[in-house]
N, C-alpha and C positions, 0 to 999 in steps of 0.2 A: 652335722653341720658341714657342709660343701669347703669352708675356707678351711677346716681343720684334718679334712683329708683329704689336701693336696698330697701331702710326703707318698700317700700310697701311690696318686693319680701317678706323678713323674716316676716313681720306679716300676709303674706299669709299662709304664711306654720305654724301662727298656727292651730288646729282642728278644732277651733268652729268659725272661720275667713273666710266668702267669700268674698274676693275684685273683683270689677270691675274696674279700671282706664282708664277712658278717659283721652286721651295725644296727642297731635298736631302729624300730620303725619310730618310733617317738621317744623324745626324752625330757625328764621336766627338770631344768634348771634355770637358776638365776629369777626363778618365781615367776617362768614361763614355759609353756610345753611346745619343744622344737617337733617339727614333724623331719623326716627323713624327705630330702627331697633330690631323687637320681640327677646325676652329674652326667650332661652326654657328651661332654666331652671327655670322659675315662674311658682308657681300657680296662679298667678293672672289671671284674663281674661281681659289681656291689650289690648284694642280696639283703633286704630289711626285714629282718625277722620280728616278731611280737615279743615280748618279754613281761615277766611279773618286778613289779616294787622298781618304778623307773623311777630315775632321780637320786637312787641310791645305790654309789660303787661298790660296796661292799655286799651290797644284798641281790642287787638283780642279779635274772637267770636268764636268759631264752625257752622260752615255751614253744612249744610243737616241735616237727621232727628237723630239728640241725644235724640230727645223726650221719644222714646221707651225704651232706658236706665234706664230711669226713672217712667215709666209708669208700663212696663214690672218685672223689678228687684228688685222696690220697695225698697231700701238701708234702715236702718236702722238709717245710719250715714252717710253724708255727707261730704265727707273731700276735701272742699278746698286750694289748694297749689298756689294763685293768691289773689292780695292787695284786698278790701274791696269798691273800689270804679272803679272798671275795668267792663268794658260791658260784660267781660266771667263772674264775680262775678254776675251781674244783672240778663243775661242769666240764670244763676243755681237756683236762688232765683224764677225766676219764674214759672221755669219746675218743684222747688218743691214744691210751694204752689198748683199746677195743679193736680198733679201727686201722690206725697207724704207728705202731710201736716206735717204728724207727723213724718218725720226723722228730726232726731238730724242735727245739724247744725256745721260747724267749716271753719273756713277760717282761711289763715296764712298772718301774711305780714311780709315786709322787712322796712319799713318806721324806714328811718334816721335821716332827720330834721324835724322841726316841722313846716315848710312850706306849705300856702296852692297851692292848685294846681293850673299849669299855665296853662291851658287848658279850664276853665271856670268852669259854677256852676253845671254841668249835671254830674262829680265825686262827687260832695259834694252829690246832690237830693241822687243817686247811695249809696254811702257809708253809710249816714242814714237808709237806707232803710234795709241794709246790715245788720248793727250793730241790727236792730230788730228783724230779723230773727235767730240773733248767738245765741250756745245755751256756745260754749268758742271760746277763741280767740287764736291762735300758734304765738305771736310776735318772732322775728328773737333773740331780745333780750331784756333784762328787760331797756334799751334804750327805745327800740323800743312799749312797750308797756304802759310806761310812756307818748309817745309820741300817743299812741291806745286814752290815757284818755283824753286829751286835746281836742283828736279831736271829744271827745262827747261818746265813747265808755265807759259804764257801767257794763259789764259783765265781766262774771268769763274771765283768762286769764292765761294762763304758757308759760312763754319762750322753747323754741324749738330754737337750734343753728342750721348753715347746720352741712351736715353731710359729713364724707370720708368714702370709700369703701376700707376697710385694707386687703382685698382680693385681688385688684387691687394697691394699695399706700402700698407699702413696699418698704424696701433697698435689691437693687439686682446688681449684676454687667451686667453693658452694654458693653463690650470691643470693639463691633463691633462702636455701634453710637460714641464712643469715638475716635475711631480711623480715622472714617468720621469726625467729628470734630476736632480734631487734636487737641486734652485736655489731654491727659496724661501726659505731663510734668509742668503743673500749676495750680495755683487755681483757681479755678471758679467759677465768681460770678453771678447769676443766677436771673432773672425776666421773671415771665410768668402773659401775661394778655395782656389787651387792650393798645396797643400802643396811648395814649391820654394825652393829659396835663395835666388833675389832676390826671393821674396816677405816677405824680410827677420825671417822668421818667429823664428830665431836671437833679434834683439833685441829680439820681445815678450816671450821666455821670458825672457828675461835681466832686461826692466823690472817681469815679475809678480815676477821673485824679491826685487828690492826693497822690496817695497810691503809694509807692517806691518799690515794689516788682513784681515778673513777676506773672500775671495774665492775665484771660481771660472774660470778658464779655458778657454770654450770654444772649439773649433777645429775647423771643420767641411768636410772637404774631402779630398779626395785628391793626392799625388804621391809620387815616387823619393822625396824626401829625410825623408820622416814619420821613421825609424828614427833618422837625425843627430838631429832636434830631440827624439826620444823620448832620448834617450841625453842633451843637454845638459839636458833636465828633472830629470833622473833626476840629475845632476853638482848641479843648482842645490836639489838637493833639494825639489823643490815638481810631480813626476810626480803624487802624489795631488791636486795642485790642479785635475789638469787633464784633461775631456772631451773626447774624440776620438772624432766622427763621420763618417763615412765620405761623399761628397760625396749632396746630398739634389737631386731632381730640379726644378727653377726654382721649381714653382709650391709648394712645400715652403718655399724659404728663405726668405718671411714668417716663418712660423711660428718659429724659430729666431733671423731677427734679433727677433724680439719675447719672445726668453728675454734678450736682453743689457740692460746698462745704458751701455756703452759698448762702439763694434763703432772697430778698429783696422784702418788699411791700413796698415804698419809697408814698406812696396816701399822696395828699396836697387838704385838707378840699377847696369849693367852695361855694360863696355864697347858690349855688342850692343843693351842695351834699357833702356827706361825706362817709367814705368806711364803709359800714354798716355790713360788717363781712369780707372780706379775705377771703375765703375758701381755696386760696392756701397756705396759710401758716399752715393749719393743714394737706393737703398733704405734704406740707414739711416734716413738723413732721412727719407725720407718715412714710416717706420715711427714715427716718433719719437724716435730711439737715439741721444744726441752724439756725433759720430765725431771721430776723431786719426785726424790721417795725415801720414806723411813728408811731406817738402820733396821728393819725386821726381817729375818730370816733372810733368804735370795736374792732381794733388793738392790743392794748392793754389790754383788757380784753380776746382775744384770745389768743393772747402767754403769758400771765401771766408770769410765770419764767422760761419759756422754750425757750428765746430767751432773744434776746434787743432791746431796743424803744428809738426811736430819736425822737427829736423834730423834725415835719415835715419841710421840704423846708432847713432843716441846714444839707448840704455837707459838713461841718467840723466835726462835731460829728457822720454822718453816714459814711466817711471814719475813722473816732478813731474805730469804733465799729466793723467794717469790718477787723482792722488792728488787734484788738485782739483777734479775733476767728481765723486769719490766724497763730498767732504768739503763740499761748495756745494752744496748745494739748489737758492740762485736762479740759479748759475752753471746747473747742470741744466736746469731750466727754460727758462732763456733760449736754450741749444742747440736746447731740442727747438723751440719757437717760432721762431728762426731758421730752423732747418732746414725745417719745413715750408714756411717764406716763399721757402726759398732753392729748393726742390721743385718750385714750382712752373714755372723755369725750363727746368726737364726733363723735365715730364711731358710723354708722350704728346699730349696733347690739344695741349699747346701746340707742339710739334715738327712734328705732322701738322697744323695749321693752314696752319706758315710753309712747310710743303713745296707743299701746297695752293697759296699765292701763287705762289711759284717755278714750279710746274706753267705756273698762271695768263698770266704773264707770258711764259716759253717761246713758250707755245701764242699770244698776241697778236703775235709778233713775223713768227707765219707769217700773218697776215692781210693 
């Protein structure tokens, strides 16, 4: 997806920077299969390779010869963007001890709970193996790499949050999609993501049905569980409040968080998982859009002061919070002003700088 590899584009376009990235020619998430579609405005030399069991981090590989990649181009530095115990992570480990013994090493993960894997021992063998060849580690967040140490991981390590593309995530007016929707005369309260149960979707519907004022319920996205929440809509009496759009492709979801007036991550923690960042709630921000979000996982260390945090699964306190950004003007305001300020932590430009250093530094230590 084109907005999620910015961070490579601009550290391409430094001078003394050749990237190559390999990146899945298709990938099927969110209950839709993305196709890879070349950026011409990069220097990179993005190569779309085929791969087996897309859709699944831990399991896909690349199919046919990536060897020469490695063999041929010789990297300096190695930057993996996939967990530490995934058969692509195994794959890379071993085309560079073949190929290029001595490039630099990095992998990133996203690991949220401190759970070990349901799959069996063949990720743990995997993971170890991993952590001997890092030379640093990109945890999603200092969570997350808390969570790096536990699981046996001893090397260097810095947090790296995801990132938004402020080139594409800004506030713009949509009159047209507005007017398809038939939003111009109320508030709109806004969720994009995976239609799923611990995406806590259950206690938005439950805090719209509180709320005494005309509004509008948008939910944009796909999963199994759409029918449950159509059915407790339909119980809460308030189905006609609510817009259901079927999931829109990346560079699409500007457009749509800029129909809301508040966009909600309502995520309710699961024995297995917890929301290990939200990304869309810093496109929010950076759209302009006050966001709420649960106390789950990351949440709240991503919107910091630039929104408000419920206790997860409590639809009384996530309609109070809903009801004062409708009824506050300056409260309004000062979200969307926070958020921008707090955006700027994530964006792109700034992520691909400090990776840039990190590079930097790597690469002095072989001199």
């Amino acid at each position: 997806m084109t907005p999620y590899r910015r961070k490579f584009t601009l550290i391409a376009a430094k001078p003394d920077i050749n990237i190559r990235v390999l990146t899945p020619n298709k990938w099927y998430e969110s209950f839709q299969e993305i196709d890879f579609v070349a950026d011409e405005n990069t220097k990179c030399d993005e190569v779309p390779c085929p791969i087996r069991f897309s859709g699944y981090g831990s399991r896909f590989y690349y199919k046919g010869n990536i060897a020469k990649h490695f063999k041929d181009f010789k990297p300096d530095i190695i930057h993996l963007e996939e967990e530490a115990w995934s058969l692509n992570a195994l794959q890379t480990v071993r085309l560079k001890r073949k190929y290029c013994p001595n490039s630099k090493f990095i992998f990133r993960t996203s690991l949220s709970i401190p759970s070990k894997q349901r799959f069996g021992p063949l990720p743990i063998w995997i993971e170890k193996r991993i952590f001997q060849e890092t030379d640093i580690a990109f945890p999603l967040s200092i969570n997350a790499g808390e969570i790096l140490k536990q699981r046996g991981y001893k090397g260097a390590q810095i947090p790296f949050p995801n990132g938004v593309d402020i080139s594409l995530f800004n506030k713009r007016d949509i009159p047209e999609l507005k007017n398809t929707l038939d939003i111009n005369e109320c508030f709109v309260i806004g969720y994009i993501g995976r239609i799923i149960q611990m995406k806590g979707i259950d206690t938005l519907i439950e805090a719209a049905a509180k709320l005494d004022f005309p509004y509008k319920l948008l939910i944009v996205g796909k999963g199994e569980d759409k029918p449950i929440f159509e059915s407790l809509a339909k119980k809460y009496q308030i189905n006609q409040n609510i817009i259901w759009i079927d999931a829109v492709p990346p560079e699409k979801v500007p457009d749509y968080l800029n129909c809301m007036n508040t966009l909600i991550l309502p995520s309710r923690t699961t024995s297995d998982w917890v929301e290990f960042f939200g990304r869309v709630l810093i496109e929010g921000m950076a759209c302009e859009v006050p966001v709420i979000g649960s106390d789950s996982g990351e949440i709240p260390h991503v919107i910091g002061d630039a929104g408000f945090v419920f206790k997860e699964g409590d639809a009384s306190e996530l309609a109070g919070k809903i009801n004062k950004i409708a009824d506050d003007p300056i409260l309004y305001n000062s979200f969307q002003k926070r958020g921008l300020e707090r955006v700027q932590e994530f964006t792109w430009e700034t992520i691909a700088q400090r990776t840039y250093d990190v590079y930097q530094d790597l690469l002095a230590d072989r001199v």
